[in-house]
Every structure is written in C-alpha cells, then in structure tokens.
N, C-alpha and C positions, 0 to 999 in steps of 0.2 A: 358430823352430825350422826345421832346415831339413836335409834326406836328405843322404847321403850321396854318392846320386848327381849329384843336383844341384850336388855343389859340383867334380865335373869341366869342366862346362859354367861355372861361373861365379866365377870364382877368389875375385872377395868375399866368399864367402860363407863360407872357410875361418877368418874372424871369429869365427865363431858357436861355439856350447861344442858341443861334438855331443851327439848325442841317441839315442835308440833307437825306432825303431817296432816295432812288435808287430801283423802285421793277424790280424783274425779275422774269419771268414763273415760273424758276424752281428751285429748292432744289440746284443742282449740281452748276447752274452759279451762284447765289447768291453767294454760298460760296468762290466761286474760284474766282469769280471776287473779291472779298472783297482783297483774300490773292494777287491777282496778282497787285490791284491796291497798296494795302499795302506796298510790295517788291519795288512798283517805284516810292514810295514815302519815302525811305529809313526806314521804320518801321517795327512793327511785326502788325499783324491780332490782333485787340482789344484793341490796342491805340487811334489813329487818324483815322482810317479805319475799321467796323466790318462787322457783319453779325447777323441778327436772321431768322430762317427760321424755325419754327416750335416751339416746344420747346429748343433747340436748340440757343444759345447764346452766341457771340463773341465779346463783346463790353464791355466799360467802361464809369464813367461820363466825361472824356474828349474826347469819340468819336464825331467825328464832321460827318462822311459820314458812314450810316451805308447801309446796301443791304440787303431788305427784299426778302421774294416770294410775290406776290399777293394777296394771301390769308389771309397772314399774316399781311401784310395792312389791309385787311378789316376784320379782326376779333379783332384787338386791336383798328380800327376806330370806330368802334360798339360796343366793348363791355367796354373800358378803358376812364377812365376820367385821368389817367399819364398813359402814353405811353412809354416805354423800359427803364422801374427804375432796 
C-alpha cells in the first residue's frame, strides 16, 4: 500500500490500487476505530478496513482504508520508499 504522496516521487508506484489513510493521535482509536468502521461495513479488521499503529499490523493487500497513529505516518514517510507491504 502505498500514499499518495509518495507516488509523486516514484512513478512505480502508480501500479498500486490507491488506498486511504486515516491518522489518529492515538494507539487505542486507531485501533478501534478500524474495528468499529470494519463491523459497519459488514467485514472483519484486515480485509477492506485495518490498522498499523506501531509495530503492530491489521491489514492486507486488498485493504483499501487503513488507520494509522501520527507517528506512524511520519516515520514510514521518511524512512520507506513502499509503504505497508
């Protein structure tokens, strides 16, 4: 899965299906919002809907909405040329 921005910088990457991030503060709402949006979207947590928040990873290659933390945005913006392989 791979941002948006990223795919300025790196024309391969315009392969990929897009995707949607979602950051939130914190560890807890990330997670739960993942699961709650998941549930009302008739699915499980790491289908169509996940989360990464830390080390920590709930998703698949057909996740389409994932919900990061903040941090976690900006350390795989900075440090990653593919983002949530």
């Amino acid at each position: 899965m791979d941002f948006t921005f990223c795919q300025y910088r790196n024309p391969e990457l315009y392969k990929c299906k897009p995707k949607i991030v979602v950051t939130q503060p914190r560890r807890i709402a990330a997670k739960s919002l993942a699961k709650h949006v998941a549930s009302e979207r008739r699915g499980k947590c790491g289908a169509s809907v996940g989360y990464r928040i830390g080390q920590e990873k709930c998703s698949s290659s057909s996740t389409q909405l994932v919900y990061v933390t903040t941090g976690n945005l900006l350390q795989v913006s900075c440090f990653a040329q593919k983002i949530f392989k």
